[in-house]
C-alpha positions as CSV (number, residue, x, y, z in Angstrom):
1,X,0.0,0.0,0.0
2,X,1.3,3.2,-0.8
3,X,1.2,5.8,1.6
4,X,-0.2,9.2,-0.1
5,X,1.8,12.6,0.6
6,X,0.2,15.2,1.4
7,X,0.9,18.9,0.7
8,X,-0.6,21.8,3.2
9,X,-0.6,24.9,1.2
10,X,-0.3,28.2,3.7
11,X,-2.7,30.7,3.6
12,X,-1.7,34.5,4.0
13,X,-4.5,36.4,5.6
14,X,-4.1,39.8,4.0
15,X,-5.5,42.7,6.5
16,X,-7.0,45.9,5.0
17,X,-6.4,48.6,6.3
18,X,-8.3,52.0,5.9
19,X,-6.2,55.0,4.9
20,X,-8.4,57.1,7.1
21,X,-7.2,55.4,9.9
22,X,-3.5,55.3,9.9
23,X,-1.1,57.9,11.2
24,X,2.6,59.4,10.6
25,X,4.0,56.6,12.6
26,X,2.8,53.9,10.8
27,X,3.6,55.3,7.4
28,X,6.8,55.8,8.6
29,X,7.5,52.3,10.3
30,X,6.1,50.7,7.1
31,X,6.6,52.6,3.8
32,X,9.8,54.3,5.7
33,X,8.6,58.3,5.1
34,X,10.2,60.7,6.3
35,X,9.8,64.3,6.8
36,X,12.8,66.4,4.7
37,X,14.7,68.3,6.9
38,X,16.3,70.9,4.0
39,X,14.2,73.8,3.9
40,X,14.4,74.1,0.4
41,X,12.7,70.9,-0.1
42,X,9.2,72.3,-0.4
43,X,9.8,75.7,-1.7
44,X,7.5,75.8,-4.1
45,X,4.6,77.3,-2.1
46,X,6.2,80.6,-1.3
47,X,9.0,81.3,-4.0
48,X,7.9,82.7,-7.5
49,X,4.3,82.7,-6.7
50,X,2.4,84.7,-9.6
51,X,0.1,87.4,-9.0
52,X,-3.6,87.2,-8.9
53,X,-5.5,89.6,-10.5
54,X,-8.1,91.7,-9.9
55,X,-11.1,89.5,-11.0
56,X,-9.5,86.4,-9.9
57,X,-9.4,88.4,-6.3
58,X,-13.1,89.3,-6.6
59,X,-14.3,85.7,-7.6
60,X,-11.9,84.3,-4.3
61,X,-13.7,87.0,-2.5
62,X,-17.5,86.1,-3.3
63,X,-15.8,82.1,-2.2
64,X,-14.9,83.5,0.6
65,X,-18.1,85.2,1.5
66,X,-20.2,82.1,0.0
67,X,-18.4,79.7,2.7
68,X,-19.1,82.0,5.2
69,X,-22.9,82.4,4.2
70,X,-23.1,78.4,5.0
71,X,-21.4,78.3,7.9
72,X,-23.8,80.7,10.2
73,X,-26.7,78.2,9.6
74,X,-24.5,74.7,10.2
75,X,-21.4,72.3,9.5
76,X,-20.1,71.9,6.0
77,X,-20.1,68.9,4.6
78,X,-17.3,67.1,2.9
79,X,-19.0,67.5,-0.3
80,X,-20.2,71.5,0.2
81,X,-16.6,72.1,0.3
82,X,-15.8,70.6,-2.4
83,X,-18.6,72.4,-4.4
84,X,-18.2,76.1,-2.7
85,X,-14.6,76.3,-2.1
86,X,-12.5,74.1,-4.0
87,X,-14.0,73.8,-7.0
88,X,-13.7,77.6,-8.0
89,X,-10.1,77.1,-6.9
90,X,-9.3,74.7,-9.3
91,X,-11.0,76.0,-11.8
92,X,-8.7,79.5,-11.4
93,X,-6.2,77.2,-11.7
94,X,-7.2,75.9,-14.9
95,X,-7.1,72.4,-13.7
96,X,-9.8,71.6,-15.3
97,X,-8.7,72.4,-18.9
98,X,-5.8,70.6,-21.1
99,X,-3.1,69.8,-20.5
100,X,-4.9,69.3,-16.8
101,X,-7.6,66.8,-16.5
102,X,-9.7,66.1,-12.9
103,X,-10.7,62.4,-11.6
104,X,-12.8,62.0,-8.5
105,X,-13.2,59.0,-6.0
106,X,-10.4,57.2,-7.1
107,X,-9.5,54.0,-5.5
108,X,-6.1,53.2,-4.2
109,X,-4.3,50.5,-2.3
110,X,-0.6,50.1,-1.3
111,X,0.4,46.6,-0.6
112,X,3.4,45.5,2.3
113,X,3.4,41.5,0.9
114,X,5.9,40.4,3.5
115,X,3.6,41.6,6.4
116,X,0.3,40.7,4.4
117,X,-1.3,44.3,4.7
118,X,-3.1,46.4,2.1
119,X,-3.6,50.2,3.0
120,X,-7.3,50.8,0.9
121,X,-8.8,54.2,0.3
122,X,-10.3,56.2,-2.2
123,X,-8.9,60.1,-3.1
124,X,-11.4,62.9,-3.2
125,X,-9.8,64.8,-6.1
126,X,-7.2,63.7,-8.4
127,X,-5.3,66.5,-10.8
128,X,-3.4,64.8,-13.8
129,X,-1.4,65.4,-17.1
130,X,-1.1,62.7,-19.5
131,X,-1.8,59.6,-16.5
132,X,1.0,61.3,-14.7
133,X,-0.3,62.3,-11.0
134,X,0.1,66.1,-10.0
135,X,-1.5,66.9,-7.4
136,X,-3.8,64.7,-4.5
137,X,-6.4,66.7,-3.2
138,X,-8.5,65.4,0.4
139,X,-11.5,67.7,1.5
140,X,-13.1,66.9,4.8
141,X,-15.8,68.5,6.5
142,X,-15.8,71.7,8.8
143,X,-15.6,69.6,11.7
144,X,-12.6,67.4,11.3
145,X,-9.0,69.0,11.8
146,X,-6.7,69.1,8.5
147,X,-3.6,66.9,10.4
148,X,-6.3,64.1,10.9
149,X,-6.4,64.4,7.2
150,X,-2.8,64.6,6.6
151,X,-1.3,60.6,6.5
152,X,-4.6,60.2,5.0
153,X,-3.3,62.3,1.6
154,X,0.3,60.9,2.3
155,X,-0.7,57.1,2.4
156,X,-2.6,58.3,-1.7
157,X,0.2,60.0,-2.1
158,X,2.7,57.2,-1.6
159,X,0.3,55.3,-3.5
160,X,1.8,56.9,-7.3
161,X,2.2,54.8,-9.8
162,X,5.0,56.5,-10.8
163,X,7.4,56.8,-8.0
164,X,10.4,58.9,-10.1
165,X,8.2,61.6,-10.2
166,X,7.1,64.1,-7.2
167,X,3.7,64.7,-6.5
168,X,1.9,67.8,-4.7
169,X,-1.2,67.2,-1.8
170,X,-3.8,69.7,-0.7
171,X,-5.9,69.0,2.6
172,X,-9.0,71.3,3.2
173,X,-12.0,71.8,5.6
174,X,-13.0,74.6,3.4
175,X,-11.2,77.5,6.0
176,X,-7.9,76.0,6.3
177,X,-5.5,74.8,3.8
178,X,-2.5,72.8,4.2
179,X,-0.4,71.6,1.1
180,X,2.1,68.8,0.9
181,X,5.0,67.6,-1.5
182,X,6.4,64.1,-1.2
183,X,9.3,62.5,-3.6
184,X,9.8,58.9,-3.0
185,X,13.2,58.0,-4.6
186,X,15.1,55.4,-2.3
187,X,13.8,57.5,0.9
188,X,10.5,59.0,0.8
189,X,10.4,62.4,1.9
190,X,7.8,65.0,2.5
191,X,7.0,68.7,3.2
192,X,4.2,70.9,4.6
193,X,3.5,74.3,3.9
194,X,2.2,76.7,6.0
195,X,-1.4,76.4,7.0
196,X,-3.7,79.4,5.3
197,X,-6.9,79.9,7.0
198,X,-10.2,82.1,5.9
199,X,-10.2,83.2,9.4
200,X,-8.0,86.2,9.3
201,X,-8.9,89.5,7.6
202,X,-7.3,88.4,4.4
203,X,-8.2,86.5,2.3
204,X,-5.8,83.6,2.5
205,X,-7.7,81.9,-0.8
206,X,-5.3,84.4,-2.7
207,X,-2.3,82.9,-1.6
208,X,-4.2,79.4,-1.7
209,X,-4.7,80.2,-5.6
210,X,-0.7,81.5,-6.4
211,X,0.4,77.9,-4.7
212,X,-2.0,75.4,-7.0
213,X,-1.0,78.2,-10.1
214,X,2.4,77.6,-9.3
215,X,2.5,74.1,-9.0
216,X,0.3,73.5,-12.8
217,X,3.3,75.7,-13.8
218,X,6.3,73.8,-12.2
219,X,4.8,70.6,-13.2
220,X,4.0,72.0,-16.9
């Protein structure tokens, strides 16, 4: 009688994880980011800025009053910012006209196969020229605080197809605006800019405007 061999075949449990709901430490532990220490890293949101003219000011102005009209009566949602305050931004920009094209919702997922995890999310705004990603853009509501939101855009971010190449991040509640440049390379690094808020007398949205201008033109 022959005795039959037989073969056990291992299974990998593969855990998801949500990209709302990791942090700095953990991209940094698993995807080794790190934040650049050279000042000149991320310079591109306050050297060469152009200027924004007078009916571009106006238009940021009536955004800026619109936002404020909604917020008197209750929170913003996720998607009201979107509609009131970042569209007109982008379309300033003209990121929604060639070379520039806009995707929304679009699902990512980085993998870590020797530790059998898969970061999952989806990116609320996606800015890119000819497939190549520009800029990653995650709105949240009035309510949340933009560095909840910040490993969020990193983890999308990180998530490039096309890791030679930098890519910009915006996070925004609608009053506050934080933007991000990471380079992954052999050792990812990012930046933050300042934060800009709609909460001072000036109207921050015209700096906001110069940076996502500036960036269309660096990455042109």
């Amino acid at each position: 009688m022959f005795k039959k061999n037989t073969i056990k075949i291992k299974k990998t449990m593969v855990q998801v994880i949500s990209a709302q709901n990791i942090s700095l430490y953990y991209l940094k532990e698993k995807f080794n980011l790190h934040l650049a220490v050279d000042e000149n890293f991320f310079n591109e949101w306050f050297e060469n800025l152009p200027n924004i003219s007078d009916p571009e000011r106006q238009q940021l102005d009536r955004v800026k009053t619109n936002y404020f009209s909604l917020i008197e009566r209750h929170a913003v949602s996720e998607e009201l910012v979107k509609m009131v305050v970042l569209s007109p931004l982008l379309d300033l920009a003209s990121f929604y006209r060639p070379p520039f094209y806009v995707e929304t919702e679009e699902s990512i997922e980085i993998r870590q196969e020797d530790e059998g995890e898969v970061v999952k999310g989806r990116i609320d705004v996606l800015v890119l020229k000819h497939q190549f990603w520009l800029l990653v853009i995650e709105s949240k509501s009035t309510v949340f605080s933009l560095y909840t939101a910040i490993p969020q855009a990193l983890a999308y971010m990180l998530s490039n197809p096309y890791p030679e190449n930098l890519v910009f991040g915006l996070v925004t509640n609608g009053s506050e605006f934080i933007f991000l440049k990471l380079l992954k390379q052999d050792i990812p690094q990012y930046a933050l800019s300042e934060q800009f808020t709609l909460l001072k007398r000036e109207n921050e949205l015209y700096k906001v405007l110069g940076i996502l201008k500036n960036i269309g033109q660096v990455l042109s």
